[in-house]
C-alpha positions as CSV (number, residue, x, y, z in Angstrom):
1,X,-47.1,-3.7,-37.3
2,X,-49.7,-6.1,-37.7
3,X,-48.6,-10.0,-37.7
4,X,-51.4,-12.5,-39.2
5,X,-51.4,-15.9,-39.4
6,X,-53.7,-16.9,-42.0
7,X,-55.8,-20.3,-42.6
8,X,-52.8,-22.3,-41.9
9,X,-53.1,-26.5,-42.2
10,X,-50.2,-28.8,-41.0
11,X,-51.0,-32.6,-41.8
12,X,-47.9,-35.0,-40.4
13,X,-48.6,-38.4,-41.8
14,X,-51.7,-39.1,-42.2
15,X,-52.7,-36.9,-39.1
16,X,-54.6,-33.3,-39.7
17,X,-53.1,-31.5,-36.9
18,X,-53.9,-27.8,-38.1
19,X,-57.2,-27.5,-40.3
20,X,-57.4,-23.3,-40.7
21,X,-56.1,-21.7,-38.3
22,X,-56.0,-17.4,-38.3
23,X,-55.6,-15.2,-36.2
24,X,-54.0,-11.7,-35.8
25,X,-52.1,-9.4,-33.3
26,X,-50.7,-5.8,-33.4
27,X,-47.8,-3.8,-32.3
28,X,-48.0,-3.0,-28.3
29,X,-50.5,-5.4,-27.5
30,X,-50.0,-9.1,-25.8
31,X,-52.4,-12.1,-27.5
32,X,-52.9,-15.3,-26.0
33,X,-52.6,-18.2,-27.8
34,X,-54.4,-21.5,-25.8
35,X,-55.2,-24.8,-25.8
36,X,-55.1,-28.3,-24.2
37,X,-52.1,-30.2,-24.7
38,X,-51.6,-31.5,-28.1
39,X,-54.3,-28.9,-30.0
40,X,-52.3,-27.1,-32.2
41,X,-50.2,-24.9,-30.4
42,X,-46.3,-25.9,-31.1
43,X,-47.0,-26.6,-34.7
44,X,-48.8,-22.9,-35.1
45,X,-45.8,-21.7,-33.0
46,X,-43.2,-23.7,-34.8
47,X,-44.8,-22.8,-38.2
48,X,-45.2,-19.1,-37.6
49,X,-41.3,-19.1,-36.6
50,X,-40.1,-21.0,-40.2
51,X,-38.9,-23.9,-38.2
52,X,-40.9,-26.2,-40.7
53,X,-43.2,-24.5,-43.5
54,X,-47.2,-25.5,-43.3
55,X,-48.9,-27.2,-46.1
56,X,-51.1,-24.2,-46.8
57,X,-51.8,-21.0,-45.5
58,X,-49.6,-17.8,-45.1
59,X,-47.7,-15.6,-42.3
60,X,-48.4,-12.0,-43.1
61,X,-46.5,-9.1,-41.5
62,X,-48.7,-5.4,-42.5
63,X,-50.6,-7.7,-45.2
64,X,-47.2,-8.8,-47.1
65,X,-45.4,-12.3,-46.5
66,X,-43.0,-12.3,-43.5
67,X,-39.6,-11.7,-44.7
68,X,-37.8,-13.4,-42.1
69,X,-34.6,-11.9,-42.8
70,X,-36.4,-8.4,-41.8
71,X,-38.4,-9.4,-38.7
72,X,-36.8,-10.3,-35.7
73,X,-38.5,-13.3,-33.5
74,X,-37.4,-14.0,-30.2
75,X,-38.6,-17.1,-28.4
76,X,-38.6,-18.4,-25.2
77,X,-39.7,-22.2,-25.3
78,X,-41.1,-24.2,-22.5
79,X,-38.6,-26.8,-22.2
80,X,-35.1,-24.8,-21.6
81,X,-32.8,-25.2,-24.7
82,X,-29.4,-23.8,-23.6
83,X,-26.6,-25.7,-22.7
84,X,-25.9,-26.7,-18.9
85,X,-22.1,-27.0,-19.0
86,X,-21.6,-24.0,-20.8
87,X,-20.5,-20.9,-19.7
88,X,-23.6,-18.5,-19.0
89,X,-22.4,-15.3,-21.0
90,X,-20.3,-17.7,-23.9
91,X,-23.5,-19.0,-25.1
92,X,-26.0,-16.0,-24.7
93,X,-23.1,-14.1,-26.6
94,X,-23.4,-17.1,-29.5
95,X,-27.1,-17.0,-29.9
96,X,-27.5,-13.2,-29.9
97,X,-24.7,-13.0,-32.3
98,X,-27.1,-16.3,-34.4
99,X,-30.0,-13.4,-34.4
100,X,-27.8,-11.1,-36.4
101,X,-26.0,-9.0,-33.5
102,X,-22.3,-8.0,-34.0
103,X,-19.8,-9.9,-31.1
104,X,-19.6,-6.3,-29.6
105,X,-23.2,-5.5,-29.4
106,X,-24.1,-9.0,-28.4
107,X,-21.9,-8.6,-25.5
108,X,-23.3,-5.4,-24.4
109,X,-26.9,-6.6,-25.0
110,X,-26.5,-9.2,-22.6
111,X,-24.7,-7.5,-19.9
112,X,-27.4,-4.7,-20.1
113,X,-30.0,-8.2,-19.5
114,X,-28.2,-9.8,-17.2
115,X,-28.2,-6.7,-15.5
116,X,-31.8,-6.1,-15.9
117,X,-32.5,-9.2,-14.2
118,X,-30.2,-9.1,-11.3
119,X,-28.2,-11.8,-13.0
120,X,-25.0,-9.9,-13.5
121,X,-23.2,-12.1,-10.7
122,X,-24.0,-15.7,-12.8
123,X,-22.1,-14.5,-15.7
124,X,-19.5,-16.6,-15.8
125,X,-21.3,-19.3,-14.0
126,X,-22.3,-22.7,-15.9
127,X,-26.2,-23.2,-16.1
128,X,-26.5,-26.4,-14.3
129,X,-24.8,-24.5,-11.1
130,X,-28.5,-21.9,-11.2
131,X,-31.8,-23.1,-9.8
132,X,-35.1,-23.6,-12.1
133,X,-36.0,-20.2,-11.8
134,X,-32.6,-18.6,-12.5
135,X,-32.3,-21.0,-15.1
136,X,-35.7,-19.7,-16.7
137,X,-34.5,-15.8,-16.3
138,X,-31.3,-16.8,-18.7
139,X,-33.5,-18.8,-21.5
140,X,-35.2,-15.1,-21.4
141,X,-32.2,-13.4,-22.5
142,X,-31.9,-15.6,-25.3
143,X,-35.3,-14.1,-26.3
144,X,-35.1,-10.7,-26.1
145,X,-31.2,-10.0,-26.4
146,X,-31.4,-9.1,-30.2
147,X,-34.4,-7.0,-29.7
148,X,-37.0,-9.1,-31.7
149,X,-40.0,-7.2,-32.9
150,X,-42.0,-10.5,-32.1
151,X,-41.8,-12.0,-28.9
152,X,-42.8,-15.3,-28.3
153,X,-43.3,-16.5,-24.9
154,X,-44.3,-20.8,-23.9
155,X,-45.3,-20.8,-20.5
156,X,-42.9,-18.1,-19.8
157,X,-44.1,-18.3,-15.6
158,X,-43.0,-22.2,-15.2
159,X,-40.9,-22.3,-12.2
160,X,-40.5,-19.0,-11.1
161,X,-41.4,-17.7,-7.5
162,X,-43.7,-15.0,-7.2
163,X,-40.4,-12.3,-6.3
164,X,-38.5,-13.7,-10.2
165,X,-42.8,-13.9,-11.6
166,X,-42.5,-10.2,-10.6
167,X,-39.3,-9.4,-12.6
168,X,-40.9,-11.2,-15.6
169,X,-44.2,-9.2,-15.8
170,X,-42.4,-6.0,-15.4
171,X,-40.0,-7.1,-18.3
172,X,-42.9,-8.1,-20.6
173,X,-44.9,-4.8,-19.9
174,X,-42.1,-3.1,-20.9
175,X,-41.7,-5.1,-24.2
176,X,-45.2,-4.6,-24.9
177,X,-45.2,-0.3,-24.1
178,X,-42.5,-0.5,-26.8
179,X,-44.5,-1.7,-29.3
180,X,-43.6,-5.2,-29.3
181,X,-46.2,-7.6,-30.5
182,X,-45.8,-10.7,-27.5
183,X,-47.7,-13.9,-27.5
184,X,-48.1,-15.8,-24.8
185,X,-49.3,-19.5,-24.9
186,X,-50.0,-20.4,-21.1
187,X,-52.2,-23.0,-18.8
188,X,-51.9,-20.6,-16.9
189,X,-55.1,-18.2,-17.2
190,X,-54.3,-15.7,-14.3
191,X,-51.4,-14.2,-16.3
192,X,-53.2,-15.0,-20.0
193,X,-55.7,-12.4,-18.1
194,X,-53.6,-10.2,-16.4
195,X,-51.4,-9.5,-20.2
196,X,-53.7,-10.3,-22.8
197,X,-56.3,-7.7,-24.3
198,X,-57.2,-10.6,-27.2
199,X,-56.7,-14.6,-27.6
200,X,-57.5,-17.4,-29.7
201,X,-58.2,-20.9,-28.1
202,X,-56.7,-23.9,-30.4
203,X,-59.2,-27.2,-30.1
204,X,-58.7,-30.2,-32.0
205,X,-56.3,-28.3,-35.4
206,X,-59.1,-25.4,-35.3
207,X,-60.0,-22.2,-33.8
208,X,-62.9,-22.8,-31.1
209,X,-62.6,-18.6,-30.4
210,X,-61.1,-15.6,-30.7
211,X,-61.1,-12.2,-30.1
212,X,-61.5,-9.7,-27.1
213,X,-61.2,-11.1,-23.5
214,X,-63.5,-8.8,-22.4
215,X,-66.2,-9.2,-25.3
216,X,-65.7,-12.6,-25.1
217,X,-66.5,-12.7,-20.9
218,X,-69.6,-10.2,-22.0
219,X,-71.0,-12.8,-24.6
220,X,-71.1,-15.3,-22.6
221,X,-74.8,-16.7,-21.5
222,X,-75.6,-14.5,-18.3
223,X,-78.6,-17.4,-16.8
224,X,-76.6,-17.1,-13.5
225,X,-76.6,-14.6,-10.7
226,X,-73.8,-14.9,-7.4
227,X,-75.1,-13.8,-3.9
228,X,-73.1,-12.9,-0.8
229,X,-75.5,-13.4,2.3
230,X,-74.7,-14.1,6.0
231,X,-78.0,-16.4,6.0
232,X,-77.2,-19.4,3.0
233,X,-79.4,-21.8,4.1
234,X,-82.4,-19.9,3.4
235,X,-81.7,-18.9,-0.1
236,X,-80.6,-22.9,-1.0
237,X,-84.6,-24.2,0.5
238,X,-85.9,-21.2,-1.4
239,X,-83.3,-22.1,-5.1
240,X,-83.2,-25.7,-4.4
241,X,-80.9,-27.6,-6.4
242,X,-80.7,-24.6,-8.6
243,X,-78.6,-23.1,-6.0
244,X,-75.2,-23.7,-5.0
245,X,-72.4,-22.7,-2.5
246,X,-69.0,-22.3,-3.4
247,X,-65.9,-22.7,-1.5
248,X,-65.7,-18.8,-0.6
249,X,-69.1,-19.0,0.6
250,X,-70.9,-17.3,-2.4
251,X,-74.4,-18.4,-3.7
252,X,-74.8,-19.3,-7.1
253,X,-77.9,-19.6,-8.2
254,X,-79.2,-21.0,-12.3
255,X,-81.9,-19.0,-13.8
256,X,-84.5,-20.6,-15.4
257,X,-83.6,-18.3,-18.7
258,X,-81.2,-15.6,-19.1
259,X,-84.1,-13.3,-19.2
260,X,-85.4,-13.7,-15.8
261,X,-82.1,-12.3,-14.4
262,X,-84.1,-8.9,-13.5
263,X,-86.8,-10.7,-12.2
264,X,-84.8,-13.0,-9.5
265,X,-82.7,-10.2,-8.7
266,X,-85.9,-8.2,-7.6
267,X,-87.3,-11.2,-5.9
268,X,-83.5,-11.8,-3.9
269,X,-83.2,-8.3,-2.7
270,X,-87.3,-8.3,-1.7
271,X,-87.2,-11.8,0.1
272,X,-83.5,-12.3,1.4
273,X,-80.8,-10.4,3.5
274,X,-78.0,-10.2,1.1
275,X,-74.6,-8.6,0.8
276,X,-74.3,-8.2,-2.8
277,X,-75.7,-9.3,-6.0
278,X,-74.2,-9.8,-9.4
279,X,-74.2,-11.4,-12.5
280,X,-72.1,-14.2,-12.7
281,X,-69.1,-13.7,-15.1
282,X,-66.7,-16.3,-16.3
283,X,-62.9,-16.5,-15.7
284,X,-60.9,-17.2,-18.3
285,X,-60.0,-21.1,-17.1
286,X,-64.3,-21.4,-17.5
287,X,-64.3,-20.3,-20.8
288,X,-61.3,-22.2,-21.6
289,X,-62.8,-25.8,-20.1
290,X,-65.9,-24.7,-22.1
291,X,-64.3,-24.5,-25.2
292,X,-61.6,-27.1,-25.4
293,X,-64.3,-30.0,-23.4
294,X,-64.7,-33.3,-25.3
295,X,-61.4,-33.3,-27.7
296,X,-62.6,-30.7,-29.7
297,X,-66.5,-32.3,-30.5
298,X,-68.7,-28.9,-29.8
299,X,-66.3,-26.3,-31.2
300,X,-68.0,-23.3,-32.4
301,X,-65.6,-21.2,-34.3
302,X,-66.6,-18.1,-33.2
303,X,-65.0,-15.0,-33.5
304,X,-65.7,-11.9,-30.7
């Protein structure tokens, strides 16, 4: 199954908050949808599950308009939407049976969740009486309970210590090796990395780019090298202000061009006592503060 979201624009008021956006993700894969605060994001979100229609622009499921009746979406927002003085299993019952579940098979659905994630014993607890991270685990069940076909998950990592962080990736690897497609939209870029083979950064309504994490990393302009050496000090008199320490106590030094990488290299390993020598390759936070910098003014639409 291939879901598509396709030159979409959202205007409230007078103010153009989505001018195009597109992009695409496939069955058994995670995509990454990012952006500063206030780029896009929500309204794509919101839009994409017919909370509110956009002004132009389609949702495509294999090519054909989404039939919403069909497709099963499960969401797990960032700011917690159940009730806190309700009975735990009394309102995960009520929204799986909202997403089309009989009473019976709701109930068994989220047992078999509960279950899953060692909640069992909160049942019949209210949600105020469970910490943040507990609380975070239940807002899950509401998600996947009814066995969407879409997953969609808003900073799905907020609050939870690394043991419950755990729980949560092994949960969403499963959705994903059963063909699910999942979208994540996260600040943070460790677990946008660690999930996502493809992701599209939202800037200012538009799409800045998209495509392959690893394509994108690979096209990015290789003009610096990083050096591990036990003698710094030379190498930053030889560099100059071309070459800097970080806080791990790595070198990086700025080519002149991209295209004297070989050339340096030969001329480090000739000159210096060095460790190791690489190419310098961008996180995913570097590429993100790269293409979101300035509101949105040097977005380059590009598509990898």
């Amino acid at each position: 199954m291939e879901l598509e979201v396709k030159n979409i624009f959202k205007n409230f008021g007078n103010k153009e908050v989505l001018k195009g956006i597109s992009f695409s993700a496939e069955s058994g894969e995670a995509f990454g949808l990012l952006g500063r605060n206030g780029a896009g994001k929500t309204t794509s979100i919101r839009i994409l599950m017919d909370v509110f229609p956009a002004d132009s622009g389609e949702i495509l499921i294999d090519g054909k308009p989404i039939d919403y009746s069909k497709i099963r979406i499960g969401y797990l927002p960032e700011e917690r939407g159940l009730y806190p003085k309700k009975k735990i299993v009394d309102q995960l019952v009520y929204f799986a049976m909202l997403n089309g579940l009989s009473k019976r098979n709701a109930v068994k659905s989220v047992d078999n969740w509960l279950n899953r994630l060692q909640m069992s014993e909160y049942r019949n607890k209210r949600l105020d009486t469970l910490s943040k991270g507990n609380q975070q685990k239940i807002q899950l069940v509401t998600a996947l309970a009814h066995n969407p076909q879409i997953i969609i998950l808003d900073e799905p990592f907020s609050g939870l210590d690394p043991v419950n962080a755990m729980t949560l990736k092994e949960v969403v690897k499963e959705e994903i090796d059963k063909g699910k497609i999942v979208l994540f939209s996260s600040h943070q870029m460790n677990y946008i990395e660690e999930f996502c083979d493809k992701i599209a950064i939202i800037n200012n309504g538009k799409i800045a780019i998209q495509g392959s994490i690893k394509e994108i990393k690979r096209n990015y302009t290789r003009d610096r090298l990083v050096v591990s050496t036990e003698y710094p000090q030379k190498m930053i008199q030889h560099f100059g202000s071309r070459c800097m320490a970080d806080k791990n106590g790595e070198l990086t030094i700025k080519l002149k061009s991209a295209d004297d990488k070989n050339k340096t290299m030969k001329e480090i390993i000739e000159n210096f006592d060095v460790d190791t020598i690489k190419v310098f390759e961008p996180s995913l936070n570097d590429i993100f503060v790269e293409y979101t910098k300035n509101g949105g003014q040097e977005i380059k639409n590009e598509t990898i």
